[in-house]
Backbone as numpy.savetxt, mean C-alpha at the origin, in Angstrom:
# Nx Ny Nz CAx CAy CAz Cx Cy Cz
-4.55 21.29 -10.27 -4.33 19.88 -10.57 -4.06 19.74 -12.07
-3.12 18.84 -12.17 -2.64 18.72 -13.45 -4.03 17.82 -14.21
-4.91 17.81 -15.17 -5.58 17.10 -15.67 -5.40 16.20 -17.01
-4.16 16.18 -17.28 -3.90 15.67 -18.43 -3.21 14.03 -17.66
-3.03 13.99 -16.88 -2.90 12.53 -15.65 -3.53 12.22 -14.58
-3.82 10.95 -14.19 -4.66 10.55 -13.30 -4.35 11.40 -11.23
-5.34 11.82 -11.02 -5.08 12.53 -10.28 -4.01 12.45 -9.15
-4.07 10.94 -8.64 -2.40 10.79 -8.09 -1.78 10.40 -8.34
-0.61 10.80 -7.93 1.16 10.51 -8.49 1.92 10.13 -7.78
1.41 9.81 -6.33 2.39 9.34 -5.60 1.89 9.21 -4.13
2.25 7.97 -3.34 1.52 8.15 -1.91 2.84 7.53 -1.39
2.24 7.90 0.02 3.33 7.31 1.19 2.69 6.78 2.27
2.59 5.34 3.03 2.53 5.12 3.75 3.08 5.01 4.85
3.18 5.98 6.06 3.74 5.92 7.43 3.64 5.04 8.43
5.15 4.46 8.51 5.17 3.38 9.49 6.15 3.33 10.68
6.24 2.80 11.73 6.68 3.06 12.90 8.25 2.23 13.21
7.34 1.06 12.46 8.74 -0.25 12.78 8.77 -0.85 10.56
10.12 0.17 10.43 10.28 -0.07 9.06 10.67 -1.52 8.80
11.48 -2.44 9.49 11.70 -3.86 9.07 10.20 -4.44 9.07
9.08 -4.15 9.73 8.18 -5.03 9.99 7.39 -4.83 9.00
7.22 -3.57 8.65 6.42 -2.88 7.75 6.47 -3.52 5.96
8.10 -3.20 6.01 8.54 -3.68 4.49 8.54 -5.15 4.32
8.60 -5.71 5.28 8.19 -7.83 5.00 6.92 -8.06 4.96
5.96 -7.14 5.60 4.40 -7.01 5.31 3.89 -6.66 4.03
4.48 -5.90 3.40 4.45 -5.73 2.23 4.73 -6.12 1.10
6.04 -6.34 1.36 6.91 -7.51 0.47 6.28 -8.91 0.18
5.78 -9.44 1.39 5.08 -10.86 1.73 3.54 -10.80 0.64
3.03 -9.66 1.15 1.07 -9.51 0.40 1.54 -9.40 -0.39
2.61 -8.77 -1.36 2.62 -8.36 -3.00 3.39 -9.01 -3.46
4.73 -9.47 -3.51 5.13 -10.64 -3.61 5.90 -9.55 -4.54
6.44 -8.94 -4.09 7.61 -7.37 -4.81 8.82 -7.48 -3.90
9.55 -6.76 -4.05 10.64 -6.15 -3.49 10.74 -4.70 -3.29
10.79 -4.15 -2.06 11.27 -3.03 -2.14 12.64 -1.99 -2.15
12.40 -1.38 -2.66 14.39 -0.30 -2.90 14.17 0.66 -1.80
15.07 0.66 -1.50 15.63 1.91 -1.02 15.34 3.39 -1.84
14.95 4.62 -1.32 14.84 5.70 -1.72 15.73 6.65 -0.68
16.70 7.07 -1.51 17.59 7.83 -0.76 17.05 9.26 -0.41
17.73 10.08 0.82 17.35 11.02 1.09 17.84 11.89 1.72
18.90 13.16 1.65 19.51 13.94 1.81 18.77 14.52 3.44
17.91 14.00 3.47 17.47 14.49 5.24 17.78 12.57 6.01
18.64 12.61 7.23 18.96 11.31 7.66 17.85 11.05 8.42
16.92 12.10 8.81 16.16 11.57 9.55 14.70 11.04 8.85
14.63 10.73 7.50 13.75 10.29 6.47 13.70 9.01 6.21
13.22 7.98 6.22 13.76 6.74 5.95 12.42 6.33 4.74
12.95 6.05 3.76 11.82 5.65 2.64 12.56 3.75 1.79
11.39 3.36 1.73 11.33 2.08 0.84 10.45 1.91 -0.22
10.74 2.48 -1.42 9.85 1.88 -2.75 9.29 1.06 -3.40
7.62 1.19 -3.48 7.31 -0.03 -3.97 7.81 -0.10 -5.44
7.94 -1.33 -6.51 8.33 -1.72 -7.66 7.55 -0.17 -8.78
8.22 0.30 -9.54 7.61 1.21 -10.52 8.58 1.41 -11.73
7.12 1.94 -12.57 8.04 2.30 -14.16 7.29 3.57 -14.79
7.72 4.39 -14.79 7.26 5.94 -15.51 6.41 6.04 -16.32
6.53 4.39 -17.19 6.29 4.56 -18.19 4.84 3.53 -18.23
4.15 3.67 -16.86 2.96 2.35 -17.07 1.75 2.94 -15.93
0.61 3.03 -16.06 -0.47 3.74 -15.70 -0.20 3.21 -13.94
-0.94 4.50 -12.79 -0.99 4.69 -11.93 0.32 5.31 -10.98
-0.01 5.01 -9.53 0.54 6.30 -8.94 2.20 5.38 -8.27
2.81 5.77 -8.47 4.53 5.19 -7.41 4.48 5.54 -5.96
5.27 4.99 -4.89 4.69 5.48 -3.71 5.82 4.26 -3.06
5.32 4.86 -1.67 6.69 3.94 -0.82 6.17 3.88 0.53
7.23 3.15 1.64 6.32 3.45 2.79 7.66 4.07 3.23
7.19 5.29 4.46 7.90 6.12 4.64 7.78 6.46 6.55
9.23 6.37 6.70 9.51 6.48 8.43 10.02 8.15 8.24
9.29 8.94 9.50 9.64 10.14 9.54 9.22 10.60 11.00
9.31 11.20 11.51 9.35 12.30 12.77 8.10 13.27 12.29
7.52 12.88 13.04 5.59 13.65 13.39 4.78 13.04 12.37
4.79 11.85 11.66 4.31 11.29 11.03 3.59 9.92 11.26
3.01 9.90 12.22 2.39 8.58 12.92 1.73 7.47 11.88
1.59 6.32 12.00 0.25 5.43 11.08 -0.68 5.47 11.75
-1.71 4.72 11.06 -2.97 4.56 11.77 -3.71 4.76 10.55
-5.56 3.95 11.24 -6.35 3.50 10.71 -7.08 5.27 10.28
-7.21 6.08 9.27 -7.89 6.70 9.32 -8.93 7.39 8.12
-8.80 8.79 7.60 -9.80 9.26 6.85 -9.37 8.31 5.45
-8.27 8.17 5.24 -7.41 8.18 3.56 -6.83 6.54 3.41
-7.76 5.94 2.30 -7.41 4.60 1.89 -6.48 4.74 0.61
-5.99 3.65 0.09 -4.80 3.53 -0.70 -5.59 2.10 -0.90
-6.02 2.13 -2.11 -6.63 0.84 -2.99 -5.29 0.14 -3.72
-4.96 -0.84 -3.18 -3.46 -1.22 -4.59 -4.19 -2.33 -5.75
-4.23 -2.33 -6.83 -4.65 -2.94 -7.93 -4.35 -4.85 -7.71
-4.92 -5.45 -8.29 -4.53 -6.68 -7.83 -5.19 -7.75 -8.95
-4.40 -8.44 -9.08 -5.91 -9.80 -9.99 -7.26 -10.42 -9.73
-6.46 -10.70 -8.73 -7.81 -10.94 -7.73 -7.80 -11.01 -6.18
-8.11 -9.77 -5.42 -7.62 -9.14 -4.29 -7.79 -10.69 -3.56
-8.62 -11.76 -3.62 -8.52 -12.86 -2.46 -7.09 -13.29 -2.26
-5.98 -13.30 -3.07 -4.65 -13.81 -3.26 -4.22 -12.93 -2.17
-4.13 -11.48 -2.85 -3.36 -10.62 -1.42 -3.79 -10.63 -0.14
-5.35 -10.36 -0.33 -5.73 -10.79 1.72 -5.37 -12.15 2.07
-4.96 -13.05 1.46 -4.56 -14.28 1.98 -3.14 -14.24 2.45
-2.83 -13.44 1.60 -1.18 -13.13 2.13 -1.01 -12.12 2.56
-1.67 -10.82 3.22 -1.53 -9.91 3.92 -1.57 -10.91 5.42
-2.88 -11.83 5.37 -3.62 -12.41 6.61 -2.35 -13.32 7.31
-1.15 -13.86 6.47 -0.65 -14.80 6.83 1.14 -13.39 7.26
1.00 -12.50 6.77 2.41 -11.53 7.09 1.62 -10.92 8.33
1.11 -11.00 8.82 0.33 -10.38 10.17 -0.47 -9.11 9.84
-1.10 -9.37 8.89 -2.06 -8.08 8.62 -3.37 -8.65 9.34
-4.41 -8.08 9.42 -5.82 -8.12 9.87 -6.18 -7.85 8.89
-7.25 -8.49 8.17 -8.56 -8.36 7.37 -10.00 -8.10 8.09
-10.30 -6.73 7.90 -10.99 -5.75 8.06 -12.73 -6.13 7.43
-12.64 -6.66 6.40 -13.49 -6.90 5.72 -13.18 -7.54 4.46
-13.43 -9.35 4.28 -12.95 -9.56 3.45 -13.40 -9.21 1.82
-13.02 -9.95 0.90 -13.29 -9.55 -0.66 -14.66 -9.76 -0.96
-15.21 -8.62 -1.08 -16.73 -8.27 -1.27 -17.14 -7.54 -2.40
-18.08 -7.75 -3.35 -18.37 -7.42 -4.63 -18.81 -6.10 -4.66
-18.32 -4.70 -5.46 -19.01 -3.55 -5.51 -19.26 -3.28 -6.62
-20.31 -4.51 -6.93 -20.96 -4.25 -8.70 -20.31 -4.60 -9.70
-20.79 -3.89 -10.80 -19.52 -3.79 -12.19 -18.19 -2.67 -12.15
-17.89 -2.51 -10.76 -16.86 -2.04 -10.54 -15.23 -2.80 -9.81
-16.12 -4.33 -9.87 -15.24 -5.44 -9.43 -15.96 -5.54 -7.93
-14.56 -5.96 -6.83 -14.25 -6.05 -5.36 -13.34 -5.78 -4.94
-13.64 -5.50 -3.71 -12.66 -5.05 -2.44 -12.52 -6.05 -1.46
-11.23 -5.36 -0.87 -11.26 -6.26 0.00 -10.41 -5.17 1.57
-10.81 -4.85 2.37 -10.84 -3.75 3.08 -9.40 -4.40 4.45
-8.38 -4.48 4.71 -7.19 -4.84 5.75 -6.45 -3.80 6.41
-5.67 -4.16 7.25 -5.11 -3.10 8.47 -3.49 -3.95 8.23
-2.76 -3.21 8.27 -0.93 -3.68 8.04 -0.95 -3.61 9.29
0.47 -4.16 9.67 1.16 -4.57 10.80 1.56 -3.02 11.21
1.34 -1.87 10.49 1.46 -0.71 11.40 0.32 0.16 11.46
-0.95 -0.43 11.35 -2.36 -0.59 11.96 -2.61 0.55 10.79
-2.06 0.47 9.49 -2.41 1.26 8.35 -4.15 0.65 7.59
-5.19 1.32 7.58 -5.93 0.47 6.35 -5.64 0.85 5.04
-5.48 0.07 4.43 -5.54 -0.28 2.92 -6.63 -1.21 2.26
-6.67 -0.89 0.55 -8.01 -1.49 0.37 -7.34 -2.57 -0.80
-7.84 -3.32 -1.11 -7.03 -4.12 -2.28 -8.30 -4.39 -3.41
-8.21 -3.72 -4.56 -9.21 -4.12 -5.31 -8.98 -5.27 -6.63
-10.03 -5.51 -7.07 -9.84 -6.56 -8.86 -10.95 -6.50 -9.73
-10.81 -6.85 -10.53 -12.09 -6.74 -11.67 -13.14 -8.33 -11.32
-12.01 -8.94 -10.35 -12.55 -10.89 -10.72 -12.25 -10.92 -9.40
């Protein structure tokens, strides 16, 4: 592991039905996603917003062959102001809230949801 940067650099979330997936996302974060091209046709990737040049990991959600979603071992926390904004708008793009925004100390809150391709994700804030 490289230790001179934060340990991840990049995630992918696997999804089944890519139109449904990327308006779920688009909708809670209030981003746009790009296109990520890919010399294999059977790859289909959409990028969330990023810049090289600004702390944390880039990542996309990603349609592929033997790559299922689902609720399981590996969460993906996305940074937020104050995660009640995004579960309000995950809740209203057809996400499920799992557990809403709950305090874990002087480490801020969480707020624990399932995407429309039954992915969990965690949404955290300082407030």
């Amino acid at each position: 592991m490289n230790t001179e940067r934060n340990p991840v650099g990049w995630f992918e979330i696997y999804v089944e039905d890519m139109p449904r997936a990327k308006a779920f996302y688009e909708a809670t974060f209030g981003v746009k996603l790009d296109p990520l091209p890919s010399p294999d046709a059977t790859i289909e990737m959409w990028a969330f917003p990023m810049s090289p040049d600004k702390p944390g990991a880039c990542g996309s959600l990603a349609r592929m062959e033997g790559c299922a979603p689902g609720g399981g071992g590996t969460i993906i926390y996305f940074s937020c102001v104050d995660c009640a904004v995004e579960e309000a708008r995950a809740a209203e793009a057809g996400g499920r809230v799992y557990r809403s925004k709950f305090s874990i100390g002087e480490y801020g809150f969480i707020t624990l949801l399932a995407d429309t391709e039954g992915n969990t994700i965690g949404l955290h804030s300082l407030a």
